[in-house]
C-alpha positions in Angstrom: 8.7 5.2 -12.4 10.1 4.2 -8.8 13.5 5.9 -8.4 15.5 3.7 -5.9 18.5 4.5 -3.7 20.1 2.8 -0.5 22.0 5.1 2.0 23.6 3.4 5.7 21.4 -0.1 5.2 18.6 1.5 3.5 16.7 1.1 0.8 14.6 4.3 -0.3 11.9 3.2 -3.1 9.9 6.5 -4.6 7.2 6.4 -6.6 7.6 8.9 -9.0 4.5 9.6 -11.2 3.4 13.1 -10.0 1.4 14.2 -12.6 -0.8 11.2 -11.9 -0.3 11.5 -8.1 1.8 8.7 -8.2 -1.2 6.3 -9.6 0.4 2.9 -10.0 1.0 1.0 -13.5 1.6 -2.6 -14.4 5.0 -1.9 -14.7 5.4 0.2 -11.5 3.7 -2.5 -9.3 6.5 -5.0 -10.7 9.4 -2.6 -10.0 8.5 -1.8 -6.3 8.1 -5.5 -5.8 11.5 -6.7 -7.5 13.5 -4.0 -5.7 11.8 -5.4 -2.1 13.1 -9.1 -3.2 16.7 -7.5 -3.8 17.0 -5.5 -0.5 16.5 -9.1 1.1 19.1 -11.0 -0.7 22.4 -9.8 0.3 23.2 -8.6 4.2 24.2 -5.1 3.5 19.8 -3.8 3.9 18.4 -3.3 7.1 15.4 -1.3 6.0 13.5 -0.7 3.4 11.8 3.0 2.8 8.6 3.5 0.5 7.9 7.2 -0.3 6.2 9.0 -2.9 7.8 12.0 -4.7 5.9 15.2 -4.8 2.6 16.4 -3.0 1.1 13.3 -3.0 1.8 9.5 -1.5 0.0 7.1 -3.9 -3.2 7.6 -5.5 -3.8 3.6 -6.0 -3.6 2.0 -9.5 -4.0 3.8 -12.7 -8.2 3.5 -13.3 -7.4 3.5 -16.8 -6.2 -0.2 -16.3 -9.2 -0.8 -14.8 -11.3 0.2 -17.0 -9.5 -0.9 -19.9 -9.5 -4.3 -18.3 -13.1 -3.8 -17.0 -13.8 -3.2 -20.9 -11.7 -6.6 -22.1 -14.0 -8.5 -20.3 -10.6 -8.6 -17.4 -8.3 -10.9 -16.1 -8.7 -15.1 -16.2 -7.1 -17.9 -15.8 -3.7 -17.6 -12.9 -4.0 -14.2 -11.1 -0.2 -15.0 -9.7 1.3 -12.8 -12.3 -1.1 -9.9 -11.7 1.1 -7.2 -11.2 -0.8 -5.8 -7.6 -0.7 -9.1 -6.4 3.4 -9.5 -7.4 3.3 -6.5 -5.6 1.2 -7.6 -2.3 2.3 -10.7 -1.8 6.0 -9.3 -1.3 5.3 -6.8 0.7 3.5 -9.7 2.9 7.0 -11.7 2.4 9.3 -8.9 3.6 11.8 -10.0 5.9 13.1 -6.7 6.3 11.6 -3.7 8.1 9.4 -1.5 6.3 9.0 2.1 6.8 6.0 4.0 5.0 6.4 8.2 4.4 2.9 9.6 3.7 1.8 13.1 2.3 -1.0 14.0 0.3 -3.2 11.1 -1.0 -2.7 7.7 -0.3 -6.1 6.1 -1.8 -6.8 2.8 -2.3 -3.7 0.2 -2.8 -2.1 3.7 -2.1 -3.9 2.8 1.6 -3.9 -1.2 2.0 0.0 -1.5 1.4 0.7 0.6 4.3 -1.0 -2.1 6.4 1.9 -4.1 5.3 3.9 -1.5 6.5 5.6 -1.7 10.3 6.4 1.6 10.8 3.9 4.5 9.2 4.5 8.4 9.1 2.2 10.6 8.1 2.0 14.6 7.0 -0.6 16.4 8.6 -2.3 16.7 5.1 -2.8 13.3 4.4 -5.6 11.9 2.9 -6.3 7.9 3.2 -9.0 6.6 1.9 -10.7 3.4 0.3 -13.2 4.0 -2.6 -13.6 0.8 -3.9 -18.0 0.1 -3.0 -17.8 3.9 -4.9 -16.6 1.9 -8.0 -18.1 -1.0 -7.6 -15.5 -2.9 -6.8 -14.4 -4.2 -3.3 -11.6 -4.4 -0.3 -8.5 -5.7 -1.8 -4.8 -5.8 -0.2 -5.9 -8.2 2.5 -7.8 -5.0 3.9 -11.0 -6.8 4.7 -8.4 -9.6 7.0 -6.4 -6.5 8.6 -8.5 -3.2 9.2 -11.1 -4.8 11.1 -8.2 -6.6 13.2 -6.3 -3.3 13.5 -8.9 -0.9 14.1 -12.5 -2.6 14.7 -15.0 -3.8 12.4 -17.0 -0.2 13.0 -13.9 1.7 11.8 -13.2 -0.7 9.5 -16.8 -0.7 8.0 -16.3 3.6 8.0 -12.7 2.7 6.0 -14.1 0.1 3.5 -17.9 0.6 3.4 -18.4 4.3 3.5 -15.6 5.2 1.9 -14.6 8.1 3.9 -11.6 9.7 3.8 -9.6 9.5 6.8 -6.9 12.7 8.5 -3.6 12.0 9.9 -4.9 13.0 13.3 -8.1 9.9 12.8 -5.3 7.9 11.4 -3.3 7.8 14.5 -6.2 8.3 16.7 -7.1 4.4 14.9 -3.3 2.9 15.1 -3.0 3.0 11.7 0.4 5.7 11.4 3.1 6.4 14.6 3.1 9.5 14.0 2.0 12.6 12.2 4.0 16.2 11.5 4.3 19.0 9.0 5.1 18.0 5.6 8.1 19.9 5.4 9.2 17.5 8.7 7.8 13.9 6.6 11.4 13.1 5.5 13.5 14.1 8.4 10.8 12.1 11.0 10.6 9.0 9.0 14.8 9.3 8.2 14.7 8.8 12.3 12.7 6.0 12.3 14.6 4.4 9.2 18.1 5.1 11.3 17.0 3.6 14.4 16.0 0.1 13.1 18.8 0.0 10.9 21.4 0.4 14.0 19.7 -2.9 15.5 20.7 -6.3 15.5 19.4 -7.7 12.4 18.7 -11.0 13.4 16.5 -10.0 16.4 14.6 -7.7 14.2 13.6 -9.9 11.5 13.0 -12.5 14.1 10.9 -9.9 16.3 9.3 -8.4 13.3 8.0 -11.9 12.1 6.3 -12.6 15.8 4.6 -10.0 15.5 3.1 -10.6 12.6 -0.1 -12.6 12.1 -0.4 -15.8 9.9 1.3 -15.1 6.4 -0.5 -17.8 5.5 -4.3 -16.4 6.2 -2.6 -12.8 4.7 -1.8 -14.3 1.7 -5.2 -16.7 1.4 -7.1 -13.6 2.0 -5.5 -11.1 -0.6 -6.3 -14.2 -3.2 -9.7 -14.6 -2.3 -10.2 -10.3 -2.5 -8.8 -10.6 -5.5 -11.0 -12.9 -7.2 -14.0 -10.8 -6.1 -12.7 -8.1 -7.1 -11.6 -9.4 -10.9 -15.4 -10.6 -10.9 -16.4 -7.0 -9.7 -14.2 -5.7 -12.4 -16.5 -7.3 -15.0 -19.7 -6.1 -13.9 -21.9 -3.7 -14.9 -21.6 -1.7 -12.0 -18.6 -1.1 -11.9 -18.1 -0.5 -15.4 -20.8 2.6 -15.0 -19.0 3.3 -12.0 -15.1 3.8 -14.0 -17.0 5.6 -16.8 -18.6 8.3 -14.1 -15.2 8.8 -12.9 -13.8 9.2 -15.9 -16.4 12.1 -16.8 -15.7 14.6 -14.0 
């Protein structure tokens, strides 16, 4: 479920699945991505906080959706209801600030939304990482667009390709988190952050924000095209062995 509060202009949306490490359903992906449309629509949220409850960020979608859909034979016809993209393509839309608190694992979509993110804090026993060549699937999130951009194709090819995990410390060594601290210090740190942009002028921080940001357009073009691929990955035979290994660990 994703337990939502707001507190001095901000919104505070938890993913709250711990005994799945926060793995994202249908459902879930839907909920975080109508509560992001709200916080815009009124003038009373500055900033929006995504956390995840427990030991653990977000351990990417549920793989028993994907195996259940790899198994169906997938998804056809319009992918604009699929609930990652609903999901994606808001964060992409977000007029408001948005403020990412990191602990544990934060694997696959649990990884690419923070690149949505502007502001990223990080425990020192985080765990990001991209396994989606290890399931035969691929880059999804507009990941294959924005890692290389943010950190180098050689980094990005170590995030995507290889599949490697990646520390807090490599995380801000790469740009990809402003900072990292004890876990016990995640919710305090990033409460900091949170404060701070909601105490500035709103205007000039959606505005600012929006500069900085590279074409929605190509963002939104290239989680599409991923997405496709990786509905066609779904289906394949590799990646249907793949989900069935995982499954028998």
């Amino acid at each position: 479920m994703i337990n939502t509060s707001t507190e001095n202009g901000v919104m505070t949306l938890s993913i709250d699945r711990q005994d799945k490490k926060n793995a994202l359903t249908a459902a879930m992906y839907l909920e975080l991505a109508t509560q992001i449309k709200v916080a815009q629509e009124g003038e009373s949220l500055r900033v929006i906080l995504i956390r995840g409850e427990g030991d653990n960020f977000c351990a990417g979608n549920d793989l028993m959706d994907f195996l259940a859909l790899a198994q169906s034979g997938g998804l056809s016809g319009d992918l604009s209801s699929f609930p990652p993209l609903v999901l994606l393509h808001a964060l992409v839309d977000c007029k408001l600030p948005l403020v990412a608190v990191v602990q544990g694992a934060a694997i696959g979509i649990g990884f690419t939304m923070l690149l949505h993110c502007d502001l990223v804090v990080c425990a020192d026993n985080v765990r990001l990482q991209t396994p989606f060549v290890d399931l035969g699937l691929v880059a999804e999130g507009g990941s294959s667009l924005l890692l290389p951009a943010r950190v180098g194709r050689a980094n990005a090819a170590e995030i995507l390709l290889l599949g490697a995990p990646i520390s807090g410390d490599r995380a801000l060594q790469m740009g990809l988190c402003n900072s990292v601290c004890a876990a016990a210090e995640l919710d305090t740190t990033a409460a900091m952050y949170a404060s701070a942009l909601a105490a500035k002028p709103a205007g000039a921080l959606a505005a600012s924000k929006a500069l900085m940001q590279p074409s929605a357009e190509e963002i939104h073009k290239r989680i599409d095209e991923e997405a496709l691929e990786f509905i066609q990955r779904l289906q394949s035979d590799e990646a249907k062995q793949a989900l069935s290994q995982f499954f028998k660990r």
